[in-house]
NUDRENFI-812607 format. One record per residue (C-alpha): residue in three letters; y, x, z; residue number from 1. Coordinates in Angstrom, 3 decimals, padded with zeros to 6 digits. Example, Ala and Ser with C-alpha at 12.3 -4.5 7.8 and 13.67 -1.06 7.14 Angstrom:
+--------+----------+----------+----------+-----+
| residu |        y |        x |        z | num |
+--------+----------+----------+----------+-----+
|    ALA | -004.500 |  012.300 |  007.800 |   1 |
|    SER | -001.060 |  013.670 |  007.140 |   2 |
+--------+----------+----------+----------+-----+
END
This chain:
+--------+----------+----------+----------+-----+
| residu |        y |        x |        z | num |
+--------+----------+----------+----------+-----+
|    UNK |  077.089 |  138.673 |  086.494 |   1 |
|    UNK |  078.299 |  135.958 |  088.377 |   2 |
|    UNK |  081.014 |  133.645 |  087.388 |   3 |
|    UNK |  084.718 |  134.822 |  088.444 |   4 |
|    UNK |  086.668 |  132.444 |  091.415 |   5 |
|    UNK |  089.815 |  132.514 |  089.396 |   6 |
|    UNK |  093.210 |  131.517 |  090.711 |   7 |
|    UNK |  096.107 |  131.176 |  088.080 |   8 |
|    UNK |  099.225 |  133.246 |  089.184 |   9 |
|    UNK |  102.672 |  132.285 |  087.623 |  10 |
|    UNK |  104.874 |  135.031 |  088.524 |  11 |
|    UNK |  108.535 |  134.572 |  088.826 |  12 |
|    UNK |  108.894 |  132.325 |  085.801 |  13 |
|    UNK |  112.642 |  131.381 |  086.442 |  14 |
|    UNK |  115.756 |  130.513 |  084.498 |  15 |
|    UNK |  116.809 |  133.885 |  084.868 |  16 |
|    UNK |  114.711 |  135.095 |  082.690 |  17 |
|    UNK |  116.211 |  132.764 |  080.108 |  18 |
|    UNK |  119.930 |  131.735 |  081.009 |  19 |
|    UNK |  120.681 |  134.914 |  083.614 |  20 |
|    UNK |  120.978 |  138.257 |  083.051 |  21 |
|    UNK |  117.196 |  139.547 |  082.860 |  22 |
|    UNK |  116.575 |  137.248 |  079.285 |  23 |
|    UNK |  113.166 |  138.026 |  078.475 |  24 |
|    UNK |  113.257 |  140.246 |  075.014 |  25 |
|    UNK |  109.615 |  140.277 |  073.926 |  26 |
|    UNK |  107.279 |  138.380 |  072.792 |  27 |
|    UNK |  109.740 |  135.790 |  072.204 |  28 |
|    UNK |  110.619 |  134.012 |  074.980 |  29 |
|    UNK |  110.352 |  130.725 |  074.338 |  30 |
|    UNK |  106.495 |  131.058 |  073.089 |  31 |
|    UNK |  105.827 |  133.030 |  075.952 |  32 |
|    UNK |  106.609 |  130.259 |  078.431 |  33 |
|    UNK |  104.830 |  127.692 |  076.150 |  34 |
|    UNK |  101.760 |  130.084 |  076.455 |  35 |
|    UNK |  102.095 |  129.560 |  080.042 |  36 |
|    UNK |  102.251 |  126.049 |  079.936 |  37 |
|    UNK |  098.994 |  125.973 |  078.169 |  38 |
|    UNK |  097.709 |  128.487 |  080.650 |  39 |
|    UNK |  098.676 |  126.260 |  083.585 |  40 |
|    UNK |  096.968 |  123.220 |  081.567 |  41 |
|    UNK |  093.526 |  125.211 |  081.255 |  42 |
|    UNK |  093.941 |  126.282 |  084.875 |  43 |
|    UNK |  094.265 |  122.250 |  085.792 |  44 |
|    UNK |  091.486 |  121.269 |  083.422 |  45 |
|    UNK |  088.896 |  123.781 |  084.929 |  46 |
|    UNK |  089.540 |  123.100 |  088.443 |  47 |
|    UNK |  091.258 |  126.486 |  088.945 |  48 |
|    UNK |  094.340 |  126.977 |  091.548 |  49 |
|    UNK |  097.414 |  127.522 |  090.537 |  50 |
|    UNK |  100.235 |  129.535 |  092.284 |  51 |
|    UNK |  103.315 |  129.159 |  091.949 |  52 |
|    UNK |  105.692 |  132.876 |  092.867 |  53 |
|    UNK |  109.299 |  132.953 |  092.771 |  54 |
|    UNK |  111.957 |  135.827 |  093.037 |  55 |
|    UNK |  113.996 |  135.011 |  095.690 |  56 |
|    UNK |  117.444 |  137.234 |  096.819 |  57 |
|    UNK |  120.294 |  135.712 |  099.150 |  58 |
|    UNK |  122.846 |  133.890 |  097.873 |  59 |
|    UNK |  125.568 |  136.873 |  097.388 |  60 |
|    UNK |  122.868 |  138.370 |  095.039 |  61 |
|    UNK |  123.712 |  138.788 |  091.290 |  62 |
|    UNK |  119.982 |  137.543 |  090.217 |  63 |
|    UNK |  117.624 |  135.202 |  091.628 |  64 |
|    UNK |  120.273 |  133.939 |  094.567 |  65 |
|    UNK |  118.368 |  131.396 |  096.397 |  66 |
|    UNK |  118.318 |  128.126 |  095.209 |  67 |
|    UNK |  120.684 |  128.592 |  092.671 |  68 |
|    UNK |  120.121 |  127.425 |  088.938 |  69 |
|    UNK |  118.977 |  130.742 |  087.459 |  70 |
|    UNK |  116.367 |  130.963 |  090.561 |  71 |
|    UNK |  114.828 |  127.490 |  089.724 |  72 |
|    UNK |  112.007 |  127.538 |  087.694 |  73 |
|    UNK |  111.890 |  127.203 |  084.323 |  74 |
|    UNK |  110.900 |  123.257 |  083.207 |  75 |
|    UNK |  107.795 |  124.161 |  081.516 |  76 |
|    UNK |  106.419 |  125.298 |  085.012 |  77 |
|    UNK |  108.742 |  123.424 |  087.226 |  78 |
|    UNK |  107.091 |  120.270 |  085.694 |  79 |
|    UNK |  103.953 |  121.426 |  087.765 |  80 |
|    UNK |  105.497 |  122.265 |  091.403 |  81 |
|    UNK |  103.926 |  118.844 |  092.627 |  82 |
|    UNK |  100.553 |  119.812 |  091.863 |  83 |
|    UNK |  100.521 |  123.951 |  092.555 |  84 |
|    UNK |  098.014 |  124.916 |  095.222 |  85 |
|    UNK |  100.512 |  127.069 |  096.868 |  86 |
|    UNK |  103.837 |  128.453 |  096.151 |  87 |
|    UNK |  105.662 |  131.206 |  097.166 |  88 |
|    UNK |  108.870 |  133.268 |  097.400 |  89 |
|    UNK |  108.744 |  136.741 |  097.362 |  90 |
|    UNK |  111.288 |  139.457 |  097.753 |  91 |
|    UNK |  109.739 |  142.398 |  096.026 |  92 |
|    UNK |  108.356 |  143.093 |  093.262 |  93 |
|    UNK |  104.147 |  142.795 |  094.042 |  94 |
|    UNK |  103.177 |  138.977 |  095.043 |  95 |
|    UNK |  101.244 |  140.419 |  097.876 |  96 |
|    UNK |  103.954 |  142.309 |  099.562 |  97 |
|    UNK |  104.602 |  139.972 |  102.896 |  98 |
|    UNK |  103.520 |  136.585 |  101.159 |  99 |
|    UNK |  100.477 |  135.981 |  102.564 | 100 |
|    UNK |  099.050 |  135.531 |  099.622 | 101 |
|    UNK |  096.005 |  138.047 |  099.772 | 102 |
|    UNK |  094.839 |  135.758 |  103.260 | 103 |
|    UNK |  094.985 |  133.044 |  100.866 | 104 |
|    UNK |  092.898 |  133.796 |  098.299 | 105 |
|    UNK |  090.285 |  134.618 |  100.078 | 106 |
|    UNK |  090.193 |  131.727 |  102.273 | 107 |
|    UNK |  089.426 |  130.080 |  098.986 | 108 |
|    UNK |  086.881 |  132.013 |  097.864 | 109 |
|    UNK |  088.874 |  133.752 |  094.910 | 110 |
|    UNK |  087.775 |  136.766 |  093.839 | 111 |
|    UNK |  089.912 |  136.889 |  090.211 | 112 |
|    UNK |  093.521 |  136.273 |  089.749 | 113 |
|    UNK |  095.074 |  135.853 |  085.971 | 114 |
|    UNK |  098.759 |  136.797 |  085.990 | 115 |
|    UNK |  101.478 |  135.362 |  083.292 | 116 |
|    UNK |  105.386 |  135.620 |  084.256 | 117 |
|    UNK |  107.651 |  137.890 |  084.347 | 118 |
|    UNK |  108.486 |  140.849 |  083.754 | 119 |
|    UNK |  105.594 |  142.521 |  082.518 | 120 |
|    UNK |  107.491 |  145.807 |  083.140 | 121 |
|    UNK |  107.924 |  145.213 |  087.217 | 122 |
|    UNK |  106.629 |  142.569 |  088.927 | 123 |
|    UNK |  103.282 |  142.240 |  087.303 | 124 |
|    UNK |  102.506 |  145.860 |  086.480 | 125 |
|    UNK |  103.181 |  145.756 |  090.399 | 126 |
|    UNK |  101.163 |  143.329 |  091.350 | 127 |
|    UNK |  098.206 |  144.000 |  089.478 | 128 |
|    UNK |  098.328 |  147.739 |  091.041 | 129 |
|    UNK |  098.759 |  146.177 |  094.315 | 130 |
|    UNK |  095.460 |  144.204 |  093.843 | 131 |
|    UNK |  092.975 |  147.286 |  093.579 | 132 |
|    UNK |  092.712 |  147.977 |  096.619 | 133 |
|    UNK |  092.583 |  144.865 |  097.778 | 134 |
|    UNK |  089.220 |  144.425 |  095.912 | 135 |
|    UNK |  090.509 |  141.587 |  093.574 | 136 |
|    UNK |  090.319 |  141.696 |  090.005 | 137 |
|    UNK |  092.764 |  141.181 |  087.506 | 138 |
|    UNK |  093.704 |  139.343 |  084.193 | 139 |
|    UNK |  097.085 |  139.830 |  082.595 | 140 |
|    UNK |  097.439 |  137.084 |  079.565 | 141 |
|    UNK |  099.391 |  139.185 |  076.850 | 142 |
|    UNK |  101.046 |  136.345 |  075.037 | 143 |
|    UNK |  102.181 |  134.784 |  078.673 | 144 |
|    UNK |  103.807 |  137.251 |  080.208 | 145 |
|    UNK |  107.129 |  139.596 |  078.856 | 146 |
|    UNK |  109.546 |  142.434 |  078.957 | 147 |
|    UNK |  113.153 |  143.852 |  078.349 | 148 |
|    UNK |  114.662 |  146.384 |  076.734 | 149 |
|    UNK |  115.479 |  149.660 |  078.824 | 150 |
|    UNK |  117.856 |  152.257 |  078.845 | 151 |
|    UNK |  119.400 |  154.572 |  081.737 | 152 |
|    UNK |  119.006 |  158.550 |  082.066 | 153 |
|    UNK |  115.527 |  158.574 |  081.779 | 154 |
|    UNK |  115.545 |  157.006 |  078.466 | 155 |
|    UNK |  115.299 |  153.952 |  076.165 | 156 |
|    UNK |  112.572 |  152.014 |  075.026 | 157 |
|    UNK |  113.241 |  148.463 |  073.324 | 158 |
|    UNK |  111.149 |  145.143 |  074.808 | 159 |
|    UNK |  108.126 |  145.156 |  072.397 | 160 |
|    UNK |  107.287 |  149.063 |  073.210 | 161 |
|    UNK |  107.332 |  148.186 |  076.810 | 162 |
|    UNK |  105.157 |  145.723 |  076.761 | 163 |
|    UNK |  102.518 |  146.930 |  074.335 | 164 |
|    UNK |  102.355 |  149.829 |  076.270 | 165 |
|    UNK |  102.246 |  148.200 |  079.705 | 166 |
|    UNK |  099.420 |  145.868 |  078.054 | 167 |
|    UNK |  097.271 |  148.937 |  077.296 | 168 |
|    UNK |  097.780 |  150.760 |  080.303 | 169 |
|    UNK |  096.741 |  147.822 |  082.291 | 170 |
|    UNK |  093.567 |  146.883 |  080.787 | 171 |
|    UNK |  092.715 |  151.115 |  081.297 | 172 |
|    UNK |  092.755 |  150.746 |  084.103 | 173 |
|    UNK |  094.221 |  147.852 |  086.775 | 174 |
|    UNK |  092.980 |  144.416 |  084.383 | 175 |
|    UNK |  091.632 |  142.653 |  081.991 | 176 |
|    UNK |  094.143 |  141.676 |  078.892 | 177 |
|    UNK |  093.533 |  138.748 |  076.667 | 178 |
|    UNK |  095.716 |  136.370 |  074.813 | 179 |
|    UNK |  095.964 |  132.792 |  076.589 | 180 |
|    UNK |  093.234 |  131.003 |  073.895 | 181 |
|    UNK |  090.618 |  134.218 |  074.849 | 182 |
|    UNK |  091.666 |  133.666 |  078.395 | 183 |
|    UNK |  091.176 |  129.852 |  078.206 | 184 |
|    UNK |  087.577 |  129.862 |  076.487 | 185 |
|    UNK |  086.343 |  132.312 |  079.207 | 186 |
|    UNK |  087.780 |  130.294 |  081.486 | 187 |
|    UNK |  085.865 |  126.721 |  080.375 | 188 |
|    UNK |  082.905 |  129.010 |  079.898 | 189 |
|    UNK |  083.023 |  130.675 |  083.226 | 190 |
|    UNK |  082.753 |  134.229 |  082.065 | 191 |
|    UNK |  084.118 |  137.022 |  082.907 | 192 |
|    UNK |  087.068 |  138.837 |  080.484 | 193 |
|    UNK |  085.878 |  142.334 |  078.912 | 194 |
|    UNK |  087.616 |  144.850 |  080.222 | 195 |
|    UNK |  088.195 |  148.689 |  079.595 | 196 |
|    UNK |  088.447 |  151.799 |  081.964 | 197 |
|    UNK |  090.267 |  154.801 |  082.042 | 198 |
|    UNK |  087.922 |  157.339 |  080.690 | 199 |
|    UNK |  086.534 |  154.585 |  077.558 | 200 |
|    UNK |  090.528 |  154.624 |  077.222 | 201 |
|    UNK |  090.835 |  158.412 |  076.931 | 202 |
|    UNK |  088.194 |  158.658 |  074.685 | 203 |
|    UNK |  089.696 |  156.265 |  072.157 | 204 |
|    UNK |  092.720 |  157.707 |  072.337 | 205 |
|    UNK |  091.595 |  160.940 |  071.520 | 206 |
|    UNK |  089.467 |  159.997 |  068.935 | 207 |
|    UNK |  092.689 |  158.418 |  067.426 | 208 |
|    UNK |  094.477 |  161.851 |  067.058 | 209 |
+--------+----------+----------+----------+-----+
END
C-alpha cells in the first residue's frame, strides 16, 4: 500500500467554540485545542499542508458574524495563519460545499485529509460524508475534535455520548479514528491509519449483545 498524500484540515476552530454560545462540552475543551496544536506541529514537521476552515455568517448573525471576535480563530491555531497552505471560509456545514477546496486538493496530489475542529456533531460528521464520494479518504483525530450537549423534541444526549458515538460511527464507515499521538506516528512513518467497515462493525456489535 502506498503511502497516504495527507493534508491537515482544521475545521472551524474559533472563539466561539470557547467564549460564544456553541462552548465545546466534550473532551474538554481546552485539551482538545492543545491536541490540535500538536496536530498542526506534526503536520509542519512532516511536510504535510495544512488548511485552515472557518465558519463564517454576516454580521447580523448570532454566531460566527464575520470578523467579529467569536469568529476569529482560536490563538492556538491563529498562531499558524501565516504559514497555512490555504484557508478558507465556509458557510455550511461540509468544507467542500462551494470552497473550492476539493479542486485544491487534488491539484496537490492529496489523496487523505485528517480532520480536527469543531463540532464533531455537524461540521465534521459532514464533511467526512461529503468526502466519499469524492474518492478521498478520511481521518478524524478523536482527542482533536469535540461536541455539545443536545436537547430539542427529538431528544437529549449530553457532549461525551455524542461524540463517542459519532467517533464509532465514523470509523464504520466514512474514516479512520485515532488519537493525535497514533495519528502523528503514522504520520512520520508514512502509513496508512487502520480503519474499520460497516459490516466488521456489525459483527462486533452483535457479538457484544
Amino acid at each position: 500500500m502506498s503511502a497516504p498524500r495527507r493534508a491537515l484540515i482544521v475545521i472551524d476552530a474559533q472563539q466561539e467554540y470557547f467564549e460564544g454560545l456553541l462552548p465545546i462540552q466534550y473532551p474538554v475543551r481546552d485539551e482538545s485545542i492543545a491536541r490540535i496544536r500538536v496536530a498542526i506541529e506534526s503536520a509542519e514537521q512532516a511536510g504535510a499542508p495544512i488548511v485552515l476552515v472557518q465558519h463564517e455568517l454576516p454580521a447580523e448573525a448570532p454566531v460566527f458574524a464575520a470578523e467579529s471576535a467569536t469568529w476569529r480563530n482560536h490563538p492556538n491555531v491563529a498562531a499558524y495563519e501565516e504559514q497555512a497552505a490555504k484557508r478558507i471560509r465556509k458557510e455550511f456545514s461540509s468544507i467542500f460545499a462551494g470552497t473550492g477546496l476539493e479542486d485544491w486538493l487534488h491539484e496537490q496530489g492529496v489523496d487523505t485529509i485528517t480532520l480536527v475542529g469543531y463540532m464533531t456533531n455537524n461540521c465534521v460528521l459532514a464533511s467526512a460524508a461529503a468526502a466519499e464520494p469524492l474518492g478521498i479518504a478520511v481521518e478524524v483525530l478523536s482527542d482533536a475534535t469535540g461536541a455539545i450537549d443536545l436537547a430539542n423534541d427529538a431528544g437529549r444526549v449530553p457532549a461525551r455520548e455524542v461524540h463517542e458515538t459519532l467517533m464509532a460511527l465514523l470509523h464504520s464507515n466514512w474514516a479512520a479514528v485515532a488519537d493525535t499521538q497514533t495519528w502523528s506516528g503514522a504520520l512520520r512513518a508514512g502509513e496508512p491509519l487502520p480503519k474499520s467497515d460497516l459490516v466488521s462493525s456489525a459483527a462486533q456489535g452483535r457479538a457484544n449483545d
